[in-house]
TORLONU-242138 format. One record per residue (C-alpha): residue in three letters; x, y, z. Coordinates in steps of 0.001 Angstrom, whole numbers, plus 500000, padded with zeros to 6 digits. Layout:
N
ALA/X/Y/Z
...
# end
This chain:
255
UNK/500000/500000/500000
UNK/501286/503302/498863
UNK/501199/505745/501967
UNK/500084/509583/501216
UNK/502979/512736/501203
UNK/502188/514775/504104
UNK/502015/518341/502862
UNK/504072/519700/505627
UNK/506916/517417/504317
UNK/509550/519457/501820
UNK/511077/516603/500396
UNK/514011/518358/498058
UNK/514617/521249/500967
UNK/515760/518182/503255
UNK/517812/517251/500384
UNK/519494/520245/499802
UNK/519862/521349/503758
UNK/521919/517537/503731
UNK/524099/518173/500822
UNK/525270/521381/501797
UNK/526132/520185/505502
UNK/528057/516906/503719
UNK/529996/519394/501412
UNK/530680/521606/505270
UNK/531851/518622/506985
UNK/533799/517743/503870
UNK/535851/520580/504250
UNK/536226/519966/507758
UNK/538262/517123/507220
UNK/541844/517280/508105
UNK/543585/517598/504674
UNK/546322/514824/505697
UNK/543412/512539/505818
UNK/543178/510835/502148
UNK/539611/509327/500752
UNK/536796/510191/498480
UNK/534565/512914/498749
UNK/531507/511059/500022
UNK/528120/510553/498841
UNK/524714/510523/500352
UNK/522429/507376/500361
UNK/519026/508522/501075
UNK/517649/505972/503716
UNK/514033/505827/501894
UNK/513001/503067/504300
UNK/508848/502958/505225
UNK/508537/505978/503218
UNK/506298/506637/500052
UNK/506688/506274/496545
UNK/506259/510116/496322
UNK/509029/511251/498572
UNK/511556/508667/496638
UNK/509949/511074/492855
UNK/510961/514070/494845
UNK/514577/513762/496012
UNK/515293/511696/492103
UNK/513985/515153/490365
UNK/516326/517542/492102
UNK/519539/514883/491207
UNK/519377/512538/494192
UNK/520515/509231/492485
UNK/521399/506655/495446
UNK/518795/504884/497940
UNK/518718/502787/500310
UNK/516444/500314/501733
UNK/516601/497829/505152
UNK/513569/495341/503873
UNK/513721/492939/501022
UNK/510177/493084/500646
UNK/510161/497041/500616
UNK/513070/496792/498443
UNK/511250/494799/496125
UNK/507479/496483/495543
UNK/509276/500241/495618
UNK/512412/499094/492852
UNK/509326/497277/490638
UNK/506968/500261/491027
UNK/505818/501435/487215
UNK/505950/505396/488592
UNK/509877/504600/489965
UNK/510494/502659/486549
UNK/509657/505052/484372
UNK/510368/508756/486424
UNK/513502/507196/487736
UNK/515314/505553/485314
UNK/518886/505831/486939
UNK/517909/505490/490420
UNK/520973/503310/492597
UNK/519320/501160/495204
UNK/521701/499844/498113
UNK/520706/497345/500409
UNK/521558/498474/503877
UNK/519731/495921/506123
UNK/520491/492440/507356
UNK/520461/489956/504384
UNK/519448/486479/504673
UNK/520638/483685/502135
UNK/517272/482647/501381
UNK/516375/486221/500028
UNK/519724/486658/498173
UNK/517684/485961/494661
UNK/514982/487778/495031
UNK/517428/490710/495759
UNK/519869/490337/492663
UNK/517134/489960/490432
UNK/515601/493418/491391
UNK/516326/496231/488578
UNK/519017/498899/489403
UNK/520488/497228/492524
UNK/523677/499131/492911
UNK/525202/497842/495965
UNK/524700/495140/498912
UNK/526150/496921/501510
UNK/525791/494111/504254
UNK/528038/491271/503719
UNK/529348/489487/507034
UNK/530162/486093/505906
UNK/531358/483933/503399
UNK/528624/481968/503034
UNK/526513/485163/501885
UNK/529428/486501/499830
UNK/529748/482646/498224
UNK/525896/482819/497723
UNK/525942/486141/496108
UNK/528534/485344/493798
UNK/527245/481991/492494
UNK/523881/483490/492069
UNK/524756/486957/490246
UNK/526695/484396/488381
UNK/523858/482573/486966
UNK/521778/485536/486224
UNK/521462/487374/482714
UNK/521739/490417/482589
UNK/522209/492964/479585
UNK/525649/494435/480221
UNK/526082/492723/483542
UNK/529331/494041/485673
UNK/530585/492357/488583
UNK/527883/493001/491673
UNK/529227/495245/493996
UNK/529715/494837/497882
UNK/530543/496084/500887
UNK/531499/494072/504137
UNK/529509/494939/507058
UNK/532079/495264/510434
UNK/529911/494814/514238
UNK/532769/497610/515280
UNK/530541/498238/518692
UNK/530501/494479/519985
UNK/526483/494627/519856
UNK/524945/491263/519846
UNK/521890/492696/518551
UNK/524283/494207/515324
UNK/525088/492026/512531
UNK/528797/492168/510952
UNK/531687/490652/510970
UNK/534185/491040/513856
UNK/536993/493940/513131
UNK/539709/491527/513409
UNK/538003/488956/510824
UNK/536989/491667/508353
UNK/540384/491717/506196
UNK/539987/487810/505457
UNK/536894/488314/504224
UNK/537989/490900/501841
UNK/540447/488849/500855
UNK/538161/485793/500375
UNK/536221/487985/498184
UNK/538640/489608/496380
UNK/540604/486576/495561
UNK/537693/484306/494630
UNK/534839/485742/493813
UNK/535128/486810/490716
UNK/531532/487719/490490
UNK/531660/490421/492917
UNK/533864/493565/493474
UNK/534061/494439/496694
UNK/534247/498286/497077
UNK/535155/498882/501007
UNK/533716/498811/504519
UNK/530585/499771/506433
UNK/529381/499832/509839
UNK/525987/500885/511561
UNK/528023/501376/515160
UNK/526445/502066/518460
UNK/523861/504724/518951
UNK/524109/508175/520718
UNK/527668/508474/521183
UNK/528674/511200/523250
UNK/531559/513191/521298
UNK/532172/514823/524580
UNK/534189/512588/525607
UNK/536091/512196/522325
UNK/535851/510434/518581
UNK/533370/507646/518246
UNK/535196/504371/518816
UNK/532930/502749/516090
UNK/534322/505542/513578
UNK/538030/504896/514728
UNK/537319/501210/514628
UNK/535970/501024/510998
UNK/539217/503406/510036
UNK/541835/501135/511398
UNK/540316/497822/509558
UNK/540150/500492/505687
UNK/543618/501102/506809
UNK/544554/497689/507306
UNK/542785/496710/503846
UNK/544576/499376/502051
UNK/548262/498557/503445
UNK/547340/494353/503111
UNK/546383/495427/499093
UNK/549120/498321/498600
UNK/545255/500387/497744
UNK/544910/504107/497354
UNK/542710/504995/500694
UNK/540207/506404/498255
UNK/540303/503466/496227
UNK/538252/501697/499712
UNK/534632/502994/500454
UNK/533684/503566/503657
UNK/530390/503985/504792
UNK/529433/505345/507968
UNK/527383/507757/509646
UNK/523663/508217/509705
UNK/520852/510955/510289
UNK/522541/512076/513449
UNK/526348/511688/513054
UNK/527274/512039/509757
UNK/529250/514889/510146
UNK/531343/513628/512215
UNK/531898/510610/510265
UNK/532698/512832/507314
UNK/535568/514358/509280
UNK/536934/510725/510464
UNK/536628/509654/506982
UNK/533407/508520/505658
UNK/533248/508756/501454
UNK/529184/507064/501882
UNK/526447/508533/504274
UNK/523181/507240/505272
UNK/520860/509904/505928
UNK/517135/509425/505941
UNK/515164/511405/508592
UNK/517141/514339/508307
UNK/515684/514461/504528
UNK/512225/512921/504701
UNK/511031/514189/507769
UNK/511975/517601/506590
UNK/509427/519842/507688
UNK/508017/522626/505735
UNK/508386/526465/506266
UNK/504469/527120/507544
UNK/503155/530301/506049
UNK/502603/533352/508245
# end
């Protein structure tokens, strides 16, 4: 069921009020620190068809999405097929083997940004494998790192997470693993100093780039959500996850 746009909602404002404060924080990073300029994901998760239209018509190009079912009515949708015809989904939530096909056979999926094991990664692979697909390029990946400990997070542990790049990248020849992500521990007070989550994630993209003699911009890392992105930006982040912040945007009211 397609939910209704609240009118007090100002979809692109969010947008652009996000992308200005990325580009701030970008600049805020210390200029010995080497990566990407990052990118927003839109977290478009529970939220309409309409909203998605919106932040696609003022250039938004990547989305993400926690549900495979959500994933799959809003990326099959005939308004998103044919008024966003280079929209990037990413899958940020937890994915289970049994839904990998349902997943890879989904137009315009960009990037599964939760691998953990090599049992998914193996299941990926030999599945993207067998699929055809116009033009098809390696699927891309990112491995998902439980840097806070959390037993209720999913990811691989820190000191794990290089073997399972290197799994990937030396036998998987279906997939191209891009970098790193992590959802980390909420409310972090930055009172009391960096977010260990942050400096976690950083250690294991600068392990990965020393074990593979890599560029640090060649690695993606994605971090940082509605609340801390900034922050991440300045530790390093080239990939944000921002969804509140953008569709829960309220409009100016009239006086």
């Amino acid at each position: 069921m397609i939910k209704r746009v609240m009118s007090d909602i100002d979809v692109k404002a969010g947008l652009q009020q996000i992308l200005k404060r990325i580009d701030a924080a970008y600049e805020q990073r210390p200029k010995d620190l080497e990566g990407g300029k990052p990118f927003l994901v839109a977290v478009s998760k529970t939220k309409p068809i309409e909203m998605i239209i919106d932040a696609y018509s003022v250039g938004q190009r990547h989305f993400g999405e926690n549900y495979v079912q959500e994933l799959v009515d809003k990326s099959q949708h005939p308004d998103i097929l044919q008024k966003c015809p280079d929209i990037k989904w990413h899958f940020i939530g937890h994915l289970q083997n049994n839904k990998v096909n349902k997943i890879l056979k989904l137009p315009n999926i960009h990037l599964i940004q939760t691998v953990d094991t090599e049992k998914l990664a193996d299941n990926l692979n030999n599945s993207w494998r067998k699929l055809e697909i116009d033009n098809k390029q390696p699927l891309r990946v990112l491995i998902q790192i439980n840097t806070s400990g959390e037993d209720a997070k999913n990811g691989i542990e820190p000191n794990e997470a290089p073997r399972l790049y290197k799994h990937i990248k030396e036998n998987l020849t279906n997939l191209q693993v891009d970098g790193v992500m992590t959802i980390g521990a909420f409310g972090h007070d930055y009172t009391k100093g960096p977010n260990p989550d942050f400096v976690c994630l950083m250690q294991v993209h600068r392990q990965i780039c020393e074990d593979y003699h890599l560029k640090p911009e060649e690695v993606q890392v994605s971090m940082g959500m509605s609340d801390d992105f900034e922050k991440a930006i300045e530790m390093g982040s080239t990939i944000v996850r921002v969804g509140s912040s953008i569709f829960g945007h309220r409009a100016k009211q009239s006086i």
